[in-house]
N, C-alpha and C positions, 0 to 999 in steps of 0.2 A: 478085541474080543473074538474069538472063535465062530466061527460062520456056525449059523445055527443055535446060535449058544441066545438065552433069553437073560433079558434085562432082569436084575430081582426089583419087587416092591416096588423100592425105595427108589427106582428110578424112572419108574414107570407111573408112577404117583402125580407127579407134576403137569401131566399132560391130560392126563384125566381129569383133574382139579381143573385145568384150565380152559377145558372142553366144555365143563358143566359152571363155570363160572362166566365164560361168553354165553353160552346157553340162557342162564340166568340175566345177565347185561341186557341181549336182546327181547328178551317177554315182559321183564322193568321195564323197557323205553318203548316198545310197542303200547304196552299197556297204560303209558301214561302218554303217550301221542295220542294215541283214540280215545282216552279222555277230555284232551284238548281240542283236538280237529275232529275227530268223528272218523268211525274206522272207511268212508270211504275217501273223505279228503287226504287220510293218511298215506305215503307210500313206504315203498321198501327202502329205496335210499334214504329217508328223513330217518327212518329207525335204526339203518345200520349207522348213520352221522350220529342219532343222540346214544347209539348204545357203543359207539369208538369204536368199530367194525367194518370190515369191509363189505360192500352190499353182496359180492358172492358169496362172503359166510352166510349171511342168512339166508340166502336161497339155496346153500347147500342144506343147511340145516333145514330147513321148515318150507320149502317150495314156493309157498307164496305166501300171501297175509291169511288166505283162509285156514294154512295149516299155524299159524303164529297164533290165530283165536283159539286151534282145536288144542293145540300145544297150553293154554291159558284155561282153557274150559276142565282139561285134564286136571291140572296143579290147584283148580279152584275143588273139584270133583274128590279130590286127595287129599283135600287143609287139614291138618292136625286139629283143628276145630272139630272134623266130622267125625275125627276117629274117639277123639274125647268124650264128646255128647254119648258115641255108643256106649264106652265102657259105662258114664254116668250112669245110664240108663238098665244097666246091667246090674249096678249098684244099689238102686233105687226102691224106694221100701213103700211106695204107695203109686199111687196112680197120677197126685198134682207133683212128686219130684220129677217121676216119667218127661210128662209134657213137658217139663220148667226145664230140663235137661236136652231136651230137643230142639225147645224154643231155643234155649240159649247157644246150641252150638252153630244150630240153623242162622241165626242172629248174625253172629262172629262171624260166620264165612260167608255170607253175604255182604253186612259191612265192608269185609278186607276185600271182596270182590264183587262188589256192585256195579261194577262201568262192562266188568267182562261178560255178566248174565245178561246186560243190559244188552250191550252188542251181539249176543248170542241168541237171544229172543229175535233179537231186530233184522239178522240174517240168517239165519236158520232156514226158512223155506226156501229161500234164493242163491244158496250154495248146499248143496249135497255133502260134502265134507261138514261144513260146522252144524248143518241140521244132525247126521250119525253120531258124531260127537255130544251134541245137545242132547240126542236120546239116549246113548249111552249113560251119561252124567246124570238124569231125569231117574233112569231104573235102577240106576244106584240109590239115587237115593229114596226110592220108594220102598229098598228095601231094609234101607233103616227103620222107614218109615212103620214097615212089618216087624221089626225088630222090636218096638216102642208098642204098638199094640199087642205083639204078643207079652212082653213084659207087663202088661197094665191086666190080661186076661191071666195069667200067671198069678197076680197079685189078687186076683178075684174082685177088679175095680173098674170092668168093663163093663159100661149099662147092658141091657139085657135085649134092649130096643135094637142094639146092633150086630150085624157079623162082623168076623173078622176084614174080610174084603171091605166091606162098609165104611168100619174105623179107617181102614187105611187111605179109602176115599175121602172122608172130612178132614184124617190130618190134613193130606195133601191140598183140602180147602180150604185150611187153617194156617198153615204153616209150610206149603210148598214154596216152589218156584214166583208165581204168578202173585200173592199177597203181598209179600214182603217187600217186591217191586212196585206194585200200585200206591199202599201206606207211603212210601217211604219219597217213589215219583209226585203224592199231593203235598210232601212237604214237610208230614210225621217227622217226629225224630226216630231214633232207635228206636231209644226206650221204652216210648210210649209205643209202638209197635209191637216189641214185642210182648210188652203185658196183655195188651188189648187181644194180638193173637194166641197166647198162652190161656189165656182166658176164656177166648171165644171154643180153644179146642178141647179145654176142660168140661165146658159149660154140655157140648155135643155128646166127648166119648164119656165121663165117668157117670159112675150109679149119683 
């Protein structure tokens, strides 16, 4: 091949594929080690062994474990769960589908990521890195958050008792970060969590 000359597509495909496929090897096997050990028993070698990697990959990749959590805080922060619930919400012809569409997506991506929030509350003030990241991921989703109360005030099903800032304060004490960890830390299952909170946010924000 001619110096200078670039590879097309089709051949440049496979190394990208395979970048973001280790990628993915090592945030599975982290993720499921600090499930098992707890993210301080865990180390970088035990993860680069369960994810078939050499431990310099991952310290090229991700520098150390607190960027492997911020790397997992990220992908939880991004679930196709969060982006669903919006459109639902978007969709939504009263005020109890609003909530029941929030609940539900909040639900799912907690569920599929409950050990990584868990770990991210649990370090957050003791590393600078996964606490930034933990705010980041928090403002995001408050402003779904704002996204669901202005749909509910759109729909003319917002009590009258509240402002907007206000609603957005009970969801988040209905259905943020901190609930769904508590319920679910006594023992709750899902489901009944998330009725109980869907309920509880309904009961707050509508007329």
């Amino acid at each position: 091949m001619p110096d200078g000359a670039k590879l097309p597509p089709s051949a440049r495909t496979p190394r990208r594929h395979g970048a973001t496929s280790t990628r993915a090897a090592i945030l599975d096997a982290a993720e499921a080690l600090f499930a098992e050990r707890g993210y301080p028993a865990s180390t970088i070698a035990e993860i680069a062994r369960r994810a078939g990697v050499g431990t310099n990959t991952v310290y090229v990749g991700f520098a150390n474990k607190a960027g492997i959590v911020t790397a997992l805080i990220e992908q939880a922060a991004d679930a196709a769960s969060a982006r669903a619930s919006l459109e639902d919400i978007s969709l939504a012809t009263d005020g109890d589908q609003v909530i029941e569409a929030l609940a539900r997506g909040t639900r799912m991506t907690h569920e599929r990521f409950h050990d990584v929030v868990t770990i991210a509350f649990d370090t957050a003030n003791a590393d600078p890195l996964i606490g930034h990241a933990m705010q980041a991921a928090i403002d995001g989703y408050r402003d779904r958050l704002h996204a669901a109360v202005t749909r509910i005030r759109e729909l003319g099903a917002l009590t009258d008792a509240l402002t907007v800032p206000e609603a957005v304060d009970l969801l988040w004490f209905y259905l943020g970060l901190p609930p769904w960890r508590t319920v679910i830390d006594m023992g709750w299952t899902w489901d009944r969590a998330e009725l109980f909170l869907a309920t509880g946010a309904k009961r707050a924000l509508l007329r």
